[in-house]
Every structure is written in C-alpha cells, then in structure tokens.
C-alpha positions in Angstrom: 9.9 -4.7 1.0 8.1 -1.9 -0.5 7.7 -2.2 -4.4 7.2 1.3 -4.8 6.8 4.5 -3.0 5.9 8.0 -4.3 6.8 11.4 -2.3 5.0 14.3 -3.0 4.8 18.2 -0.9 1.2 16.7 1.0 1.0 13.0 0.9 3.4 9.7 0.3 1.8 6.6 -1.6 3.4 3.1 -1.1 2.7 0.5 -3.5 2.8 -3.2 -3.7 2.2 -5.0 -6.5 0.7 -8.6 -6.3 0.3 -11.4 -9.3 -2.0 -14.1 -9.0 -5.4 -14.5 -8.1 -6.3 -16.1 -4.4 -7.5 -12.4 -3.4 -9.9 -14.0 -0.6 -7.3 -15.7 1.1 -4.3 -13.2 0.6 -6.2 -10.2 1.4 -6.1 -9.6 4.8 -2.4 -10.4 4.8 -1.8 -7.6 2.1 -3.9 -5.5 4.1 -2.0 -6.2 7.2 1.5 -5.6 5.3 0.4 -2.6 3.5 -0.9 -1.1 6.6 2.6 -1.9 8.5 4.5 0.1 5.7 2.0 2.7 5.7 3.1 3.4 10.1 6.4 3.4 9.1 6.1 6.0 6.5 3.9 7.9 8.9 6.5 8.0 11.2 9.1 9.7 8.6 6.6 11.7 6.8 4.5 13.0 9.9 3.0 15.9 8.2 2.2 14.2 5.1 -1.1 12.1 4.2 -0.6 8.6 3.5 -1.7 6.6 1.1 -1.5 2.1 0.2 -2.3 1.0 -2.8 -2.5 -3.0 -3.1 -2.6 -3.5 -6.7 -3.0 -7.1 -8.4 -1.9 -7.3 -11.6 -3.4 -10.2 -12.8 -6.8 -9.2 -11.8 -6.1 -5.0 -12.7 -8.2 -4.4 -9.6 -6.4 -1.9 -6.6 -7.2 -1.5 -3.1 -7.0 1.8 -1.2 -5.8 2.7 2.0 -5.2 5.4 3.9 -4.4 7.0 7.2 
C-alpha cells in the first residue's frame, strides 16, 4: 500500500516511508516496490512525471526515483 501520494498539474510523487535500519538488505526490495507503484501511477497519470521517494525515518536519508 502506498503511504502517501501527492498530485500536482505536471508530475505525481508516491511515498513510502520505512523505519529501521537494514538499508543494504531492504533496498532493493523498496526499490522494487516503489518502482511497481510508480507503473501503476504512470498508467493513471500518463501525462504527468513521476516521482518515488523511499524515505527512512530512522536514518532521515530519501531515495529518488523517477520515470
């Protein structure tokens, strides 16, 4: 499920917000999931940029993704 998802006139940013701190072994699987929400909202939003953010909250670092 999608934690957050913002909709503006030129591009639609999803968010997902992780806690913890095993990044190197989790972060290809958030990458993979953010990714898969990122097609779907391509597929709504087709003239729109989008835009993942991965953000971990225990670490305040964010990943960036984009299609």
């Amino acid at each position: 499920r999608m934690d957050r998802v913002v909709i503006d006139e030129e591009r639609v940013t999803v968010m997902d917000f992780k806690t913890g701190r095993d990044t190197a072994t989790e972060g290809d699987k958030y990458k993979r999931q953010i990714s898969r929400y990122m097609e779907l909202l391509k597929e709504i939003y087709t003239h729109r940029d989008i835009e993942g953010i991965v953000a971990y909250i225990d670490l305040k670092k964010t990943e960036r993704y984009s299609l």
